[in-house]
C-alpha positions in Angstrom: 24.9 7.0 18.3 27.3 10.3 17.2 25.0 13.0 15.6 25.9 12.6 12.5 27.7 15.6 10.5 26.0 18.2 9.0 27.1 19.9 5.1 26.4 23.8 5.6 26.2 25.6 2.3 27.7 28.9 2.3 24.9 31.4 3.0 24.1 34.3 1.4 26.4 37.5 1.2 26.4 39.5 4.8 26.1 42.8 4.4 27.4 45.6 7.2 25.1 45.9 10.2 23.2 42.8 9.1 21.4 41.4 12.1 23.4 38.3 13.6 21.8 35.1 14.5 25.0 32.9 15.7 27.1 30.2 13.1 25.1 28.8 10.7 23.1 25.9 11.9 20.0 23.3 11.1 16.9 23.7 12.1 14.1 20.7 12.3 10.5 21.5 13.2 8.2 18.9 14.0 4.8 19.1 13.0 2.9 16.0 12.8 2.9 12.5 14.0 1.1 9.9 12.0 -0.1 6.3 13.0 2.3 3.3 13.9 3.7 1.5 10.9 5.4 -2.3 11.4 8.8 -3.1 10.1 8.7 -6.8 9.6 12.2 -8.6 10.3 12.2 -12.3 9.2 9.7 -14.3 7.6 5.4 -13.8 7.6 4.6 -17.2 10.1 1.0 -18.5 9.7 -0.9 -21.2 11.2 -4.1 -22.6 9.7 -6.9 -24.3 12.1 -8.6 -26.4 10.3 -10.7 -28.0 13.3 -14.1 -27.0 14.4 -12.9 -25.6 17.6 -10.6 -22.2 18.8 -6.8 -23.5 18.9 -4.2 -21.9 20.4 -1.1 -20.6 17.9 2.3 -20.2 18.8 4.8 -18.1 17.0 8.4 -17.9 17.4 10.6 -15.3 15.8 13.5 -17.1 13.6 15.9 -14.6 13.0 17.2 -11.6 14.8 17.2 -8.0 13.1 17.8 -4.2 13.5 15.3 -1.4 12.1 16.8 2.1 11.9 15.1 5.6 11.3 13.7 6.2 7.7 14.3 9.9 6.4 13.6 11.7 3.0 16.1 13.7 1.5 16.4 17.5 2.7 17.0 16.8 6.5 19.4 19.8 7.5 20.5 18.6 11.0 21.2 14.9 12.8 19.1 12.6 13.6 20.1 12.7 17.1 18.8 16.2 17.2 15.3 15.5 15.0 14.7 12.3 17.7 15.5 15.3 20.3 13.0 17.1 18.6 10.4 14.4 18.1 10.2 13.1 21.6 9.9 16.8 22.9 6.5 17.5 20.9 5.4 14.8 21.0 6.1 13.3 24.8 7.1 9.5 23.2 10.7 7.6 23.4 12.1 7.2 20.1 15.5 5.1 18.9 17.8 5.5 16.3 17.8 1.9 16.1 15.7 -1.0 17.4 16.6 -5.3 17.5 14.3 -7.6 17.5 15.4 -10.8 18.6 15.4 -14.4 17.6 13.2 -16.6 20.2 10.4 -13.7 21.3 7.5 -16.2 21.5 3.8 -15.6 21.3 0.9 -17.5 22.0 -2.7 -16.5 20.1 -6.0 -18.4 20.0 -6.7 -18.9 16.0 -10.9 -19.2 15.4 -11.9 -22.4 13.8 -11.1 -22.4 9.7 -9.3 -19.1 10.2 -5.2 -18.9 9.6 -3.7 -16.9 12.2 -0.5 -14.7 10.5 2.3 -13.2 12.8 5.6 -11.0 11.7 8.3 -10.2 14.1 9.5 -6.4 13.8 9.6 -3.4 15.0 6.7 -0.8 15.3 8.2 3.1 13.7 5.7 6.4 14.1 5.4 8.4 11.2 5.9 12.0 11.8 6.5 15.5 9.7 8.4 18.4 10.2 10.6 21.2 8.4 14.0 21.4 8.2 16.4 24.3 7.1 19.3 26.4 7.9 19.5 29.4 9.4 22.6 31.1 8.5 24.3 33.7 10.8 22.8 36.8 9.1 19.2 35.4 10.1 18.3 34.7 6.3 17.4 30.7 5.8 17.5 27.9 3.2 14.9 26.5 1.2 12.4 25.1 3.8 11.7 21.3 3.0 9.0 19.0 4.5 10.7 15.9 6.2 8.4 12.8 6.6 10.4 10.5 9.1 9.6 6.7 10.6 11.0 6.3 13.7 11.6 2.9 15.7 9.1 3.1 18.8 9.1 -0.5 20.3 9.5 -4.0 19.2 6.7 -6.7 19.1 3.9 -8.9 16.8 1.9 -7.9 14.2 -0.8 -10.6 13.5 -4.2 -10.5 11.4 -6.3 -13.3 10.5 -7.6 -14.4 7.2 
């Protein structure tokens, strides 16, 4: 994936002698990373045992799907460069974009009188940084908190009830 471009305001006025940091750029700081969230793509399958025994349930995904990065507003550079960023801190391997596919199968043993639930998706990490500019005379923007979900790895989230 291109990184996407990035709209530099003008920065404020430099002034003779002012120290020089290079062009204008944005900057993205990682500072956290949260817990896995699921991206279901599809339908929620479920399979009820109503037997007095453990049965075994099999789930097959029914349609195929893509699950992108999730961003808040403020982000001052690609995404390219924040995944760059992520997967530095944090030693993981992140993706712009992830597909799960129609057909992944799973087999699960569902307890007796207990409904077995399955979605297909993809699993995204949560994590937080900063992101700003920092203009050629050394002076930056605003610093906002980014909160991010990035696609980590397709598979099956299931729960029973």
């Amino acid at each position: 994936m291109p990184d996407e471009p990035t709209v530099i305001p003008a920065p404020p006025k430099d002034w003779p002698n002012s120290e020089y940091c290079g062009p204008s750029h944005g900057v993205y700081t990682p500072s956290t990373q949260g817990k896995q969230y699921h991206k279901g793509v599809g339908p929620t399958l479920a399979n009820y045992n109503g037997t007095s025994r453990t049965a075994k349930s099999t789930f097959t995904s029914e349609v195929t799907g893509e699950v992108g990065v999730s961003v808040t507003s403020g982000l001052q550079t690609s995404i390219n460069t924040m995944l760059a960023k992520l997967e530095g801190k944090f030693d993981v391997n992140l993706s712009a974009k992830l597909t799960a596919k129609l057909g992944n199968t799973i087999s699960v043993d569902t307890p007796s009188k207990k409904t077995t639930n399955a979605k297909y998706g993809v699993y995204r990490l949560k994590h937080t940084g900063v992101s700003y500019i920092l203009y050629s005379n050394c002076q930056s923007s605003t610093r906002k908190t980014i909160t991010s979900y990035s696609p980590y790895k397709v598979g099956w989230y299931l729960w029973e009830s």
